[in-house]
C-alpha positions as CSV (number, residue, x, y, z in Angstrom):
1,X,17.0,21.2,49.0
2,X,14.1,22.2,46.4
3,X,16.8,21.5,43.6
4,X,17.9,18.2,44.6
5,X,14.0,17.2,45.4
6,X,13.2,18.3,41.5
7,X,16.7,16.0,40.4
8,X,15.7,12.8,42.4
9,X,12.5,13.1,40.9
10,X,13.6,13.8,37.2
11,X,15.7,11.0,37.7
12,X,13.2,8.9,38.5
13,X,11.0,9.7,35.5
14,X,13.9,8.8,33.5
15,X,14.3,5.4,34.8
16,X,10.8,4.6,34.8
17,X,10.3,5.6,31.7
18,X,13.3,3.7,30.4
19,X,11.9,0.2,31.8
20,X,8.5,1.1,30.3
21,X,10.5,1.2,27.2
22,X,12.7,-1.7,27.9
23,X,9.3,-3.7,29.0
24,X,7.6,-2.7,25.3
25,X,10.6,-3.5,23.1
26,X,10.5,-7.1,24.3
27,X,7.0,-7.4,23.9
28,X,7.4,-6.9,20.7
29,X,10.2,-8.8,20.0
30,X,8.7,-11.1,21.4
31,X,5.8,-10.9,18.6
32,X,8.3,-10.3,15.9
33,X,9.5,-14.1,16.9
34,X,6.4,-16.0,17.7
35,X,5.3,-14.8,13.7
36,X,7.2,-16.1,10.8
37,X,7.2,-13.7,8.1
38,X,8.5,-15.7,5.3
39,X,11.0,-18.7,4.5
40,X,14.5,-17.2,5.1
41,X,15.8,-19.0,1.7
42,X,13.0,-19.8,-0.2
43,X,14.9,-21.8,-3.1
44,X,16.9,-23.3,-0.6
45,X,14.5,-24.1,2.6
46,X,11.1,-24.9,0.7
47,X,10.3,-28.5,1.7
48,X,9.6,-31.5,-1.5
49,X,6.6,-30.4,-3.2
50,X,6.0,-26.9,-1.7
51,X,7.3,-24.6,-4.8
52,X,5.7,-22.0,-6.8
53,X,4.0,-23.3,-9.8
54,X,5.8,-21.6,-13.0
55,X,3.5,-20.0,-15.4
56,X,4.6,-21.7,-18.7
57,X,1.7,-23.7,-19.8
58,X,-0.5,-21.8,-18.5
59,X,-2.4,-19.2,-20.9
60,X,-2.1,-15.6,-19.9
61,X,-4.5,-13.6,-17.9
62,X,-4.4,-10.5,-19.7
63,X,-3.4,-10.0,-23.0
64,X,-0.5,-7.6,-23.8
65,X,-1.0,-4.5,-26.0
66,X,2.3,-3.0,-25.8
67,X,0.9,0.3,-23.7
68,X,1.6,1.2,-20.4
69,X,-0.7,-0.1,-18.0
C-alpha cells in the first residue's frame, strides 16, 4: 500500500512539474513574440528611406597603421 502511496505521489510531482514547465515555456514565448529582434530580411524588408548610410564620403574615424589593433 506504502508503495503505491509513494507512486501516486511521484506521479504527481511529475505532472505538476511538467505544467509548471509547460506554463513557463509559453511565457516566454510569448515574450520572444511580443519583441522584434531585428528585420527578418534587411535588404529586402527595410521600408523607402530606412537604410544604412554607407561610409564612402565620409572621412575615417581612425586612421590605419597597418598593426593589429
Amino acid at each position: 500500500m506504502e508503495t503505491l502511496i509513494a507512486l501516486a505521489a511521484g506521479a504527481l510531482l511529475i505532472a505538476l512539474g511538467m505544467r509548471l514547465i509547460h506554463q513557463l515555456n509559453a511565457q516566454h514565448d510569448a515574450r520572444i513574440a511580443a519583441y522584434h529582434f531585428s528585420d527578418p530580411y534587411p535588404a529586402i524588408a527595410r521600408p523607402p528611406g530606412h537604410s544604412h548610410r554607407s561610409s564612402s564620403g565620409q572621412a575615417p574615424s581612425r586612421r590605419r597603421t597597418g598593426t593589429w589593433p
